[in-house]
N, C-alpha and C positions, 0 to 999 in steps of 0.2 A: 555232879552226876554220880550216881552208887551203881556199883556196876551189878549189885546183887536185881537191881529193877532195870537194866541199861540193854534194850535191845539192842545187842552185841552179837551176834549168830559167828563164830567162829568158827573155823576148821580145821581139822588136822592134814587131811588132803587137798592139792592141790583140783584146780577144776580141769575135767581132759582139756577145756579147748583155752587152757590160756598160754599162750605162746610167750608171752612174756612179763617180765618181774613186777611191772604196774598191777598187771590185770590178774596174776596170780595171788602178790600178796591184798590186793583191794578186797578181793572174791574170799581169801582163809579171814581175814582181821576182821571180816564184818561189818565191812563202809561199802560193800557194791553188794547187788544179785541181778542175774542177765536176766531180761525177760521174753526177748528174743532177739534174733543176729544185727548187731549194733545197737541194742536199747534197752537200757538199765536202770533199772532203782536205787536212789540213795540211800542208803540207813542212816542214822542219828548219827553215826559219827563222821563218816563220807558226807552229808551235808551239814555237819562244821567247818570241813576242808572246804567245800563251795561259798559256803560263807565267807570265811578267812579269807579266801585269791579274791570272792567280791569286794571285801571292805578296803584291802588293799588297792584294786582296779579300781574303786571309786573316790578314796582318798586323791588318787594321783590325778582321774580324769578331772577332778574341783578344783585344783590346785593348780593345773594347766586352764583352767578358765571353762571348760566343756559342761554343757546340761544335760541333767538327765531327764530321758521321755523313755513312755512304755508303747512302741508299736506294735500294729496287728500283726501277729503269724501267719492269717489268711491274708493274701492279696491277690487283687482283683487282674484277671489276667491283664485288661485293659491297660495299665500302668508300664507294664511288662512286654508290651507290643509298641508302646511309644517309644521305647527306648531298643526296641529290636532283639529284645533277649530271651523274649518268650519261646521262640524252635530254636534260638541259638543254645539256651542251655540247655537243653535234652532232656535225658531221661534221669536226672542226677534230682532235678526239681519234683516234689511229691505234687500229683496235680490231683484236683476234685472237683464236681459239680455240687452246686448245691441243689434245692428242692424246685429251683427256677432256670435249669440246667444252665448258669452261669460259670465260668469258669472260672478257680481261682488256682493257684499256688501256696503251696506251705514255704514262709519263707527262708530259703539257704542262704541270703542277703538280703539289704533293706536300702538299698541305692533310690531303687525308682519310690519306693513309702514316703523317704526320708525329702526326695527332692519334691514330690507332688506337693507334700506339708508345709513346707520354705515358700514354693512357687506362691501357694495363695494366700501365704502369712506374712511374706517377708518382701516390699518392694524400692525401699529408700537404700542409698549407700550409707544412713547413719546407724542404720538396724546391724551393719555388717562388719567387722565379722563374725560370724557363728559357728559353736560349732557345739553340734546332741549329740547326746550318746543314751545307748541302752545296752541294759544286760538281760538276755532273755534266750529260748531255747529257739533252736535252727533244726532246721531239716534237710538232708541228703542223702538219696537214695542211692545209698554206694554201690556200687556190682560186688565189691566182696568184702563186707566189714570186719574188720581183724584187729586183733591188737588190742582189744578193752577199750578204752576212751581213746585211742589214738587217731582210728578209725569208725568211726559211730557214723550211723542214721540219725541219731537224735541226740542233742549236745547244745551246750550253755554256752554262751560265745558274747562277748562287748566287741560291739561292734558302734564306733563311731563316725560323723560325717561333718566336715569343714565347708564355709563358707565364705568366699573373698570374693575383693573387690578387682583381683588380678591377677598376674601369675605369682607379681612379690609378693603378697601375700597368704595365697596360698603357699607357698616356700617357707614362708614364716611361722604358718601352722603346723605345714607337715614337720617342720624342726621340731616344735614344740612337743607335738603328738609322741614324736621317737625318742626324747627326751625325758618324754614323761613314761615311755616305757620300756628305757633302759632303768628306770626307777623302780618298775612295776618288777621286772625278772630278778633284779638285784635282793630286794624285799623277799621275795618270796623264796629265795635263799638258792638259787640256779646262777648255774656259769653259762653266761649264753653269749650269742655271737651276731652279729647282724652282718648279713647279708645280703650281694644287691641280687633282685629278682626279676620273674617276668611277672607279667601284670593281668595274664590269661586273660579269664573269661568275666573279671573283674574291669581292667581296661586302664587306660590312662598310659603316660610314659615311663615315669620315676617309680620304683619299689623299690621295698627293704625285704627282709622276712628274716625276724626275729627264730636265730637257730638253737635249741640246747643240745650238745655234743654230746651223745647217746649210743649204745654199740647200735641200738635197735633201731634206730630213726630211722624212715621210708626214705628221706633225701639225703643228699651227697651235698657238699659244699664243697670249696676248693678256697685257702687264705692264703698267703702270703707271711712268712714271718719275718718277713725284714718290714713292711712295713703295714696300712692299715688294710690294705685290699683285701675284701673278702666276695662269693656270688656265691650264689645256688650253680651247681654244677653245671645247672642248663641254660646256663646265661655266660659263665664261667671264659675268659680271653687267656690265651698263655702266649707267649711269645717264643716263634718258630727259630726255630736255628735254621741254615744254610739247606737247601733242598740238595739232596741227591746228584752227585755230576759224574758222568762216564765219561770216556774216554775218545768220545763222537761216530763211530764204528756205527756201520748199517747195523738197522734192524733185523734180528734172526730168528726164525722160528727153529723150536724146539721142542722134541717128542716127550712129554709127560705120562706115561702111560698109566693110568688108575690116581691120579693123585690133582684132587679138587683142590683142598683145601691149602692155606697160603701157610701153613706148617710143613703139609706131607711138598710141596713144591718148593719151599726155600731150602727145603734140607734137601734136596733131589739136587737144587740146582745149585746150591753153595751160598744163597746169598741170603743177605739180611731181609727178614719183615719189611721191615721200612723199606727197602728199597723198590719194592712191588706195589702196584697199585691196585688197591679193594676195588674192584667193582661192583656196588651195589645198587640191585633195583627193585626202585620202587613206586608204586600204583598213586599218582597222584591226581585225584578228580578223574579218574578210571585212565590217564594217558599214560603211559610205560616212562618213567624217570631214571638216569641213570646217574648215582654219587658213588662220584670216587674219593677215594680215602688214601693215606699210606696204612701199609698194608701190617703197622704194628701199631694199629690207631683202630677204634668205634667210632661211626658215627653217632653225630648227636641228636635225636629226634625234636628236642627242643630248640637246639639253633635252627636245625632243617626246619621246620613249620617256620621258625622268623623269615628265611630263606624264603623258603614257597610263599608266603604270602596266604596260609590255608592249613586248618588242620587235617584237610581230608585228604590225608596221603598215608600210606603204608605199604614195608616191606614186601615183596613181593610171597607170598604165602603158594601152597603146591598147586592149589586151580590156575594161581595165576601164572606162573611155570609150562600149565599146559596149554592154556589159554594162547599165549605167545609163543612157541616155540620156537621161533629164530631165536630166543634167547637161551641159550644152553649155561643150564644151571654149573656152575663149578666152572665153566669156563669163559663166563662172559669179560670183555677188555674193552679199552673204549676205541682201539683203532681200529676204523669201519664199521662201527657201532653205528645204527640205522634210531635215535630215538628222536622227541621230541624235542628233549631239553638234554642239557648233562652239566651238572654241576663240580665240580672239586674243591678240594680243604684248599686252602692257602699254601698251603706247603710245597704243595706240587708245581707251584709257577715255577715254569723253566728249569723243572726240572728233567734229569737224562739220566743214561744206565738203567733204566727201571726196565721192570720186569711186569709183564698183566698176561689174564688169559687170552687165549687167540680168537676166539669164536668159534671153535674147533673142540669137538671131543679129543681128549688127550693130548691138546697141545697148548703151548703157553708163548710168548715172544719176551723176547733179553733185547737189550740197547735200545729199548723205546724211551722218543725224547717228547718231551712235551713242546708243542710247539712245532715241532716237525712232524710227527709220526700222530698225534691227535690235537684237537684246540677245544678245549672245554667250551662250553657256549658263558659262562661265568665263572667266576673265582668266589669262594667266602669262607667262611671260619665255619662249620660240620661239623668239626671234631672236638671231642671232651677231652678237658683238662687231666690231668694223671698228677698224683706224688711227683717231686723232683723239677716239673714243668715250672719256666719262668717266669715271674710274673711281668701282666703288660703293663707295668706300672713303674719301677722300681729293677726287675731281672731278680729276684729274690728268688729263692726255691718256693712253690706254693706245696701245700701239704693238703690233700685230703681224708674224709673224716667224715662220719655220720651224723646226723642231727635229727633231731625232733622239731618241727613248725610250731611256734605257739602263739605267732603275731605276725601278721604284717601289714606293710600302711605302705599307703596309695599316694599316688599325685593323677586326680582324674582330666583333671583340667577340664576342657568343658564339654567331654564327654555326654551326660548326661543333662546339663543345662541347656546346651543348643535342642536337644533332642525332645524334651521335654520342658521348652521354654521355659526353662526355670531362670528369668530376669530381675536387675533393679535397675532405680533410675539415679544416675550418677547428678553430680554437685551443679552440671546446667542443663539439668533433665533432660539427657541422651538415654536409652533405653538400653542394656547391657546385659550379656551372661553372665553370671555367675562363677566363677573359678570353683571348683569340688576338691575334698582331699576324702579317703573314706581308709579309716585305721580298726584294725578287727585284732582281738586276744581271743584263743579258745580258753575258755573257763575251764571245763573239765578239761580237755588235753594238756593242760596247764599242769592240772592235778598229775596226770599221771606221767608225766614228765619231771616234775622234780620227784616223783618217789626214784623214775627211773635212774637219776643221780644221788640220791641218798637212802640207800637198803644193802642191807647184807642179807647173809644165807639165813640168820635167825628174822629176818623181816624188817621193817619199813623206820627210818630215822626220820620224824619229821623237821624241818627249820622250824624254830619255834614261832615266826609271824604266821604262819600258815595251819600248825599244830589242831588239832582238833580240842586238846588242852594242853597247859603249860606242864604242872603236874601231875604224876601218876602215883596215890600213894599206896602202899604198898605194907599194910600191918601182915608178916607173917605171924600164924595161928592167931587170930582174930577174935579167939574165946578168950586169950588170955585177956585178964580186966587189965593191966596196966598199958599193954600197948593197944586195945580196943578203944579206951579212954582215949589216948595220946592221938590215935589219926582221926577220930572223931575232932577234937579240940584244934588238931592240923588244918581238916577237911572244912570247918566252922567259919577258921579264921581266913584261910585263904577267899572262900567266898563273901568274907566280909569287907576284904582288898580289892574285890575284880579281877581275882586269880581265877581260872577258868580250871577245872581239876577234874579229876577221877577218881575216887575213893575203890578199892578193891576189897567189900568187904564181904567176899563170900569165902564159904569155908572150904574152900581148897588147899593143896598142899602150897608146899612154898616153889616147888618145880613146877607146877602148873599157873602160878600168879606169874611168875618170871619169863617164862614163855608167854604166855599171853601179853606180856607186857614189849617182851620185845618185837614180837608181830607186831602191836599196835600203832609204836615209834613214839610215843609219848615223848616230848624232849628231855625231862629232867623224871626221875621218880625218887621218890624219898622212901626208903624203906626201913621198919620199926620192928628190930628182932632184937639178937641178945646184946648188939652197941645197945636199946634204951634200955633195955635189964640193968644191967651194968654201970653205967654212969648219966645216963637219959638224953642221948644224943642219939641224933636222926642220922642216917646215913641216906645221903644224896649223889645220885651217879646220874651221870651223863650217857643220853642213849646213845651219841651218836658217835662218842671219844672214850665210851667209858670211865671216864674219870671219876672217882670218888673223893667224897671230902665228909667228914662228919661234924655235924652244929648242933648246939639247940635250938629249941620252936622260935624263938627268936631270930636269932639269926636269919635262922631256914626263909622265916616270913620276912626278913628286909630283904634279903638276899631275892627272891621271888617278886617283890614287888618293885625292886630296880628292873626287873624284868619286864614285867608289865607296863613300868613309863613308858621303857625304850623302845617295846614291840606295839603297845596298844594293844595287849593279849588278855581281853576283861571277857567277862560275861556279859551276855547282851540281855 
């Protein structure tokens, strides 16, 4: 590619709305333009990058044994109502009528496509196991897409889906599938992390979600460094130390005057966060719920929903404050607490000395015991993991840390085959579900996740299997004949290797080829100044270590083409 013909639209400024270092530098180097809020244009060099994570994602899904199919984006609602998820998943799914006011969906998944296709193709147990895959674009109408490709409405995503004869077997898939995409993250040059998850609006029991540790990632993980435990924060177990014990002393009420909150009250009252219990309430299936917490603790809205049984529950928000007013904001506690349910962390079993509000404007109560003075109607785990927390595994310190989502895989089990009879008929023709595993990579989110681990302040390093090209070459003053000749002859042979490259030969200075080069992240550039004057050696630097080393054309091209074996970085 010559970059004097190479629509490459670069910029000196950044774009107002990009909030972070993907979608900044993607939007200056000339591989993105927004078209509107979550949905973007490739340019010629941003879909080399899509390319690149494809060849890789498909190398590995062939390799694992998986086939590729192209399914519809439109499906039919009908599909989608067999399996119950048509009002379940809301307003996230793009919906349309066509000219015969039939309902379809744009699709955000390919669950119900995938099994309706099996169901009327697939009925012997010697057809099985299987397992498709596709790479194609998704739809999700986000409430607020942010973040460049992190958060999109429209986005390229492999999404795969397994077929067993049982649960072994599906076990034996979902190995394989996480296997092969520890393979997929490693290649593409990211330090990533898998962790266990929930399984939302996807389903089944067992998830992973493949994490890249990113300051900017939307989720929280929580690992273990003593040994292999890691989860999404919202799944995330730590193990509780000893609950709170007093001195068994009556209950006492106590004047708080002006002070709600469990800072301006612990410092009133001398005693520790923890030692207090959060009272928090909230609207579950419109009934008033009340979770208690210690009081140097969040709760966790994603353990809560496992808890409840329901996503339809929230905080209690100011209508609903007035709505109830027996419950007095700032000061609600759970003894003589009038609700339906009440829940608490684990922590709190039997425990004593604590301290909650009274149900009283400006007052609070000390020496309340659990068990005496209230009884939770249940006990469970509500609270998020924190730095320094124990792991329930091991007792190790766990450490949390931000990440990036760019995979994760399912155990559905037969979620979707009972629902949508999707059967075989086993070895003395018994008629049987189907075991599911369904394994999904975001393609773009992919992308802008590993720039988000390899870019500095001058712009974007790419890993060379990923690279949009290997090299970037680099003739300063380009009129001159000897080095004009020399990266011509570079530029010749490389693409006579299956080196995939960039020739820069337009007549700019030498400060503006270098910048532009380092925005781009090319992995390797070779640059032809006064070293080929001088003795006719190429100077090669590393974008991402800077290292330089100087050879001739020789060299340069063995050297480039040990590259090429190892990455499978050719020209298509």
């Amino acid at each position: 590619m010559r970059q004097s013909k190479a629509f490459i639209p670069t910029l000196k400024e950044s774009p107002a709305d990009a909030e972070i270092a993907s979608h900044r530098l993607l939007v200056r180097a000339g591989f993105l333009r927004r078209v509107a809020a979550g949905i973007y244009e490739f340019l010629p060099l941003g879909t080399r990058v899509v390319q690149r994570i494809c060849r890789v994602v498909r190398e590995e899904m062939n390799r694992a044994g998986a086939q590729e199919v192209i399914l519809p984006i439109m499906q039919p609602r009908e599909l989608w109502e067999e399996s119950g998820r048509w009002a379940k998943y809301g307003p996230e799914m793009m919906r349309l009528k066509d000219r015969a006011e039939r309902d379809f969906g744009l699709g955000p998944t390919h669950e119900e496509v995938i099994t309706d296709l099996v169901r009327n193709n697939v009925s012997s147990w010697r057809e099985l196991p299987l397992n498709l895959y596709q790479i194609g674009t998704k739809f999700r109408d986000e409430i607020r897409p942010r973040f460049g490709l992190l958060r999109g409405r429209e986005f390229i995503m492999k999404d795969a889906y397994s077929f067993d004869r049982d649960q072994e077997g599906m076990e034996r898939s979902y190995r394989e599938m996480y296997e092969a995409y520890a393979r997929v993250f490693t290649r593409c040059g990211c330090t990533w992390r898998a962790v266990e998850a929930a399984t939302g609006l996807i389903g089944g029991d067992v998830s992973h979600e493949f994490m890249v540790p990113a300051a900017v990632g939307e989720d929280l993980i929580a690992y273990c460094g003593e040994c292999d435990y890691a989860a999404n924060l919202e799944l995330a177990e730590y193990m509780r130390g000893e609950p709170p014990r007093g001195d068994g002393g009556p209950m006492e009420r106590v004047h708080t005057p002006d002070r709600r909150t469990i800072e301006e009250v612990s410092g009133f009252l001398g005693l520790e966060p923890s030692r207090f219990v959060k009272c928090l309430m909230f609207l579950v299936e419109d009934r008033p719920t009340a979770v208690l917490v210690p009081g140097d603790r969040e709760a966790n809205e994603g353990k809560l929903g496992r808890v409840l049984g329901t996503d339809e529950f929230r905080l209690f928000n100011e209508e609903d404050w007035r709505r109830f007013p027996q419950y007095l904001q700032g000061f609600v506690g759970p003894v003589g607490l009038e609700v339906e349910e009440t829940i608490a962390d684990l922590y709190l079993r039997g425990a004593s000395g604590l301290a909650c509000g009274a149900n009283e404007v400006d007052y609070h109560l000390v020496g309340v015991e659990e068990g005496r003075d209230f009884r939770p109607g249940r006990f469970a785990d509500v609270t998020s993991a924190r730095e320094g927390d124990a792991c329930p595994r091991c007792g190790g310190a766990l450490h949390v840390e931000a990440g990036i989502e760019v995979g994760q895989v399912f155990q559905l089990g037969l979620k979707y085959s009972e629902a949508m009879r999707c059967t075989y008929d086993d070895e003395r023709g018994e008629t049987k579900p189907m075991y599911m595993g369904c394994y999904g990579i975001g393609v773009t989110r992919l992308m802008a996740a590993v720039i988000e681990q390899h870019h500095d302040e001058r712009g974007m390093m790419w890993p060379l299997e990923v690279a949009p090209a290997a090299l970037h070459i680099l003739p300063l003053d380009y009129q001159r004949e000897g080095r004009r000749a020399a990266a011509e002859e570079l530029y010749a042979r490389c693409l006579e290797r299956g080196v995939e490259v960039l020739l820069d030969d337009r007549e700019e200075s030498a400060g503006v080829k270098f910048a532009d080069a380092d925005l781009i992240g090319i992995p390797f550039r070779a640059v032809i100044g006064k070293a080929f004057d001088a003795d006719g050696l190429i100077e090669l630097q590393a974008r991402a270590t800077g290292e330089r080393s100087r050879m001739g054309m020789e060299e340069l091209l063995s050297h480039l083409e040990g590259l090429v074996e190892e990455t499978g970085l050719s020209g298509e």
